[in-house]
N, C-alpha and C positions, 0 to 999 in steps of 0.2 A: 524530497521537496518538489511541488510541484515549479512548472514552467516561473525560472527569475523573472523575467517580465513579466509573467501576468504576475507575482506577489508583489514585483516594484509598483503596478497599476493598481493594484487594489488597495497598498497602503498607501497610495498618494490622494486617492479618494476618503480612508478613513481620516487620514491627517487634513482635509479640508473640510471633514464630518466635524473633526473635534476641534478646530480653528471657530467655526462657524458656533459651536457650545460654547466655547470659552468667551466669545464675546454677547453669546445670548444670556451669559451668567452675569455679566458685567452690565449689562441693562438690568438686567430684571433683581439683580441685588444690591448692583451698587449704584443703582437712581439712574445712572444715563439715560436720557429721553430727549425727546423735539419738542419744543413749545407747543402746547393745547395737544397733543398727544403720545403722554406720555409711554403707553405702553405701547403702543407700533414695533419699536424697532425689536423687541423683546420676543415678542410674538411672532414675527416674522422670520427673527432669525433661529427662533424654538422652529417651526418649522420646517428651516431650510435646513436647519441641522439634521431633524429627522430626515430629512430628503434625500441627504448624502449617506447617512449611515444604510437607509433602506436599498440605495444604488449601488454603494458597495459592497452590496451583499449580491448584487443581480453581475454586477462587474465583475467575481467570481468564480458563482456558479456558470456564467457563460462563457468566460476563460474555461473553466474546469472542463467542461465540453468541448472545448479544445476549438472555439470559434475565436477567428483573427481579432486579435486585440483594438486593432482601428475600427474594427465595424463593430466592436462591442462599444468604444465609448463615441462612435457617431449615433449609436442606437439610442444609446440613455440621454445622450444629447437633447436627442428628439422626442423621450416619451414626457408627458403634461408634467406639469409641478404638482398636480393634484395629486396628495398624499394618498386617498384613495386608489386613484390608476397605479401608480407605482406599486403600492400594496397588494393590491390583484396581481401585478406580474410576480412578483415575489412568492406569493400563496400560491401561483401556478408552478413552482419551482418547486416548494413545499409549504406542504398544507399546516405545518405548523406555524407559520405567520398569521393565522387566524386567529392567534391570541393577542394580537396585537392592535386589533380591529377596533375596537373601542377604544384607545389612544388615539390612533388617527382618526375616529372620527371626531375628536375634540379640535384637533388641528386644522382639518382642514380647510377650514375658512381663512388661515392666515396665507396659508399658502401662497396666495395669489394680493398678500398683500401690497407687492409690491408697486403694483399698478393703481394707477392716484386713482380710476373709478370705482377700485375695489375698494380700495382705503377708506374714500367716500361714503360706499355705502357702510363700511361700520362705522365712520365716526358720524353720521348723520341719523344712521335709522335705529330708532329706539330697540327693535328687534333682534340688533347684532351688534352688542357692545363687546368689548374684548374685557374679558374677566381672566385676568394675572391670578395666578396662586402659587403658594410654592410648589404645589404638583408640576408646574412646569419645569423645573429642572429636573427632579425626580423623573419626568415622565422620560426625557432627552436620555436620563442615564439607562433608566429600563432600556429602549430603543436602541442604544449602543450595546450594552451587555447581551441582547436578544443576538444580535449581529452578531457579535464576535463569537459569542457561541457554535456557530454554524460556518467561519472561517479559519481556517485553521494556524495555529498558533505563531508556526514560523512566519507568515504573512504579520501577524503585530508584532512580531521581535523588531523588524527590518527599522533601524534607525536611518533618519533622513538629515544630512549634517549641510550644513547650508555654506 
Protein backbone atom coordinates (compact mmCIF):
# COMPACT_ATOMS: atom_id res chain seq x y z
CA UNK A 1 0.00 0.00 0.00
CA UNK A 2 1.46 2.99 -0.95
CA UNK A 3 2.24 6.12 1.78
CA UNK A 4 -1.47 6.31 4.31
CA UNK A 5 -1.14 9.86 3.93
CA UNK A 6 -0.83 10.30 0.75
CA UNK A 7 -4.05 7.65 0.15
CA UNK A 8 -6.00 9.63 3.08
CA UNK A 9 -5.09 12.90 0.68
CA UNK A 10 -6.03 11.83 -2.42
CA UNK A 11 -9.38 10.36 -1.11
CA UNK A 12 -10.26 13.40 0.46
CA UNK A 13 -9.94 15.16 -2.80
CA UNK A 14 -12.01 12.37 -4.68
CA UNK A 15 -14.81 12.62 -2.02
CA UNK A 16 -14.89 16.41 -2.70
CA UNK A 17 -14.67 15.40 -6.67
CA UNK A 18 -17.96 13.40 -6.02
CA UNK A 19 -19.69 15.82 -3.28
CA UNK A 20 -19.32 18.50 -5.90
CA UNK A 21 -21.24 15.56 -8.85
CA UNK A 22 -23.76 14.90 -6.59
CA UNK A 23 -24.77 18.27 -6.33
CA UNK A 24 -24.21 19.06 -10.08
CA UNK A 25 -26.82 16.16 -10.62
CA UNK A 26 -29.27 17.75 -8.42
CA UNK A 27 -29.22 20.90 -10.71
CA UNK A 28 -29.00 19.79 -13.69
CA UNK A 29 -31.93 16.95 -13.00
CA UNK A 30 -33.68 17.83 -10.38
CA UNK A 31 -34.47 21.71 -11.69
CA UNK A 32 -32.48 23.57 -8.80
CA UNK A 33 -31.43 26.92 -10.44
CA UNK A 34 -31.19 30.98 -9.66
CA UNK A 35 -33.83 33.08 -11.26
CA UNK A 36 -33.14 34.13 -15.03
CA UNK A 37 -30.34 31.55 -14.97
CA UNK A 38 -31.17 28.58 -14.70
CA UNK A 39 -28.46 26.53 -15.86
CA UNK A 40 -25.32 28.31 -14.11
CA UNK A 41 -25.10 26.51 -11.18
CA UNK A 42 -25.14 23.14 -13.18
CA UNK A 43 -22.53 23.99 -15.32
CA UNK A 44 -20.40 25.31 -12.96
CA UNK A 45 -20.34 22.73 -10.67
CA UNK A 46 -20.15 19.89 -13.88
CA UNK A 47 -16.99 21.68 -14.10
CA UNK A 48 -15.50 22.04 -10.76
CA UNK A 49 -16.29 18.52 -10.45
CA UNK A 50 -14.26 17.72 -13.37
CA UNK A 51 -11.54 19.96 -11.68
CA UNK A 52 -11.23 17.97 -8.60
CA UNK A 53 -11.32 14.61 -10.14
CA UNK A 54 -8.51 15.91 -12.72
CA UNK A 55 -6.41 17.23 -9.37
CA UNK A 56 -6.84 14.08 -7.75
CA UNK A 57 -5.23 12.29 -10.05
CA UNK A 58 -2.16 15.07 -10.27
CA UNK A 59 -2.43 14.80 -6.10
CA UNK A 60 -1.27 11.22 -6.53
CA UNK A 61 0.88 10.88 -9.12
CA UNK A 62 2.97 13.68 -7.22
CA UNK A 63 2.57 11.75 -3.83
CA UNK A 64 3.62 8.58 -5.75
CA UNK A 65 6.94 10.48 -6.56
CA UNK A 66 7.32 10.78 -3.19
CA UNK A 67 6.95 14.81 -3.09
CA UNK A 68 5.99 16.41 0.43
CA UNK A 69 2.17 16.24 0.68
CA UNK A 70 1.83 20.13 1.80
CA UNK A 71 3.72 21.35 -1.23
CA UNK A 72 1.65 19.04 -3.36
CA UNK A 73 -1.72 20.58 -2.24
CA UNK A 74 -0.14 24.19 -2.06
CA UNK A 75 0.65 23.40 -5.67
CA UNK A 76 -2.74 22.40 -6.98
CA UNK A 77 -3.97 25.26 -4.81
CA UNK A 78 -2.23 27.50 -7.17
CA UNK A 79 -2.62 25.93 -10.64
CA UNK A 80 -5.81 28.10 -12.83
CA UNK A 81 -9.30 26.58 -12.61
CA UNK A 82 -8.96 26.33 -16.44
CA UNK A 83 -9.81 22.82 -17.13
CA UNK A 84 -7.44 23.08 -19.97
CA UNK A 85 -4.25 24.07 -17.78
CA UNK A 86 -4.95 21.32 -15.43
CA UNK A 87 -5.41 18.89 -18.18
CA UNK A 88 -1.92 19.79 -19.77
CA UNK A 89 -0.39 18.86 -16.31
CA UNK A 90 -2.02 15.65 -16.11
CA UNK A 91 -1.09 14.65 -20.09
CA UNK A 92 2.42 15.81 -18.74
CA UNK A 93 2.14 12.95 -16.19
CA UNK A 94 0.52 10.67 -18.85
CA UNK A 95 -0.13 10.98 -22.30
CA UNK A 96 -3.14 9.04 -22.02
CA UNK A 97 -5.32 12.06 -20.71
CA UNK A 98 -5.27 13.06 -24.26
CA UNK A 99 -8.36 11.31 -24.68
CA UNK A 100 -10.02 13.42 -22.50
CA UNK A 101 -9.30 16.50 -24.47
CA UNK A 102 -12.37 17.06 -26.11
CA UNK A 103 -14.61 16.87 -22.78
CA UNK A 104 -12.72 19.50 -21.50
CA UNK A 105 -12.73 21.42 -24.09
CA UNK A 106 -16.60 21.58 -23.83
CA UNK A 107 -16.21 22.63 -20.18
CA UNK A 108 -14.03 25.01 -20.16
CA UNK A 109 -15.88 28.16 -20.37
CA UNK A 110 -17.78 27.15 -17.16
CA UNK A 111 -14.80 27.01 -15.43
CA UNK A 112 -14.53 30.29 -14.49
CA UNK A 113 -18.03 30.74 -14.01
CA UNK A 114 -17.90 31.52 -10.99
CA UNK A 115 -16.83 35.16 -11.40
CA UNK A 116 -20.05 37.54 -12.02
CA UNK A 117 -17.85 39.13 -15.35
CA UNK A 118 -17.64 35.76 -16.58
CA UNK A 119 -21.08 34.86 -15.88
CA UNK A 120 -21.91 37.96 -17.70
CA UNK A 121 -20.46 37.28 -20.52
CA UNK A 122 -22.37 34.05 -21.08
CA UNK A 123 -25.67 35.27 -19.97
CA UNK A 124 -25.41 38.41 -22.22
CA UNK A 125 -23.46 37.52 -25.28
CA UNK A 126 -25.41 35.63 -27.90
CA UNK A 127 -22.13 33.71 -28.81
CA UNK A 128 -21.79 31.81 -25.47
CA UNK A 129 -24.87 30.55 -24.24
CA UNK A 130 -24.64 27.53 -21.75
CA UNK A 131 -26.36 24.51 -23.69
CA UNK A 132 -27.15 21.72 -20.70
CA UNK A 133 -27.61 18.14 -21.97
CA UNK A 134 -27.67 15.15 -20.49
CA UNK A 135 -23.94 14.53 -21.75
CA UNK A 136 -23.28 16.50 -18.77
CA UNK A 137 -23.47 14.10 -16.18
CA UNK A 138 -22.43 11.32 -18.35
CA UNK A 139 -19.50 13.39 -19.21
CA UNK A 140 -18.61 13.98 -14.97
CA UNK A 141 -18.86 10.05 -14.84
CA UNK A 142 -16.40 9.43 -17.88
CA UNK A 143 -13.95 11.90 -16.10
CA UNK A 144 -14.36 10.09 -12.75
CA UNK A 145 -14.00 6.57 -14.08
CA UNK A 146 -10.82 7.80 -16.42
CA UNK A 147 -9.35 8.95 -12.84
CA UNK A 148 -9.83 6.14 -10.96
CA UNK A 149 -8.61 4.02 -13.35
CA UNK A 150 -4.96 5.29 -12.96
CA UNK A 151 -5.33 5.43 -8.83
CA UNK A 152 -5.12 2.55 -7.37
CA UNK A 153 -7.82 0.72 -5.75
CA UNK A 154 -6.93 0.66 -2.01
CA UNK A 155 -6.85 4.66 -2.20
CA UNK A 156 -11.10 4.21 -3.22
CA UNK A 157 -11.66 1.58 -0.58
CA UNK A 158 -10.60 4.16 2.36
CA UNK A 159 -13.96 5.13 3.90
CA UNK A 160 -14.29 8.46 5.50
CA UNK A 161 -16.68 8.28 8.59
CA UNK A 162 -17.63 11.66 9.87
Amino acid sequence: MENIYLCIEVKKWLIMAERFKNAAYLCLNEGFSFEHSPQIPGAYLTAFSIELYLKSFLFYKHGSEGKNIQEISSMLKKISHGLKDILNKCVECDNNFEELIAVIDQYEKYSFLKYPDEMDKILYDKDKTIEISSTFTKDIEKVESFVNQRIPIEIQKIERHN
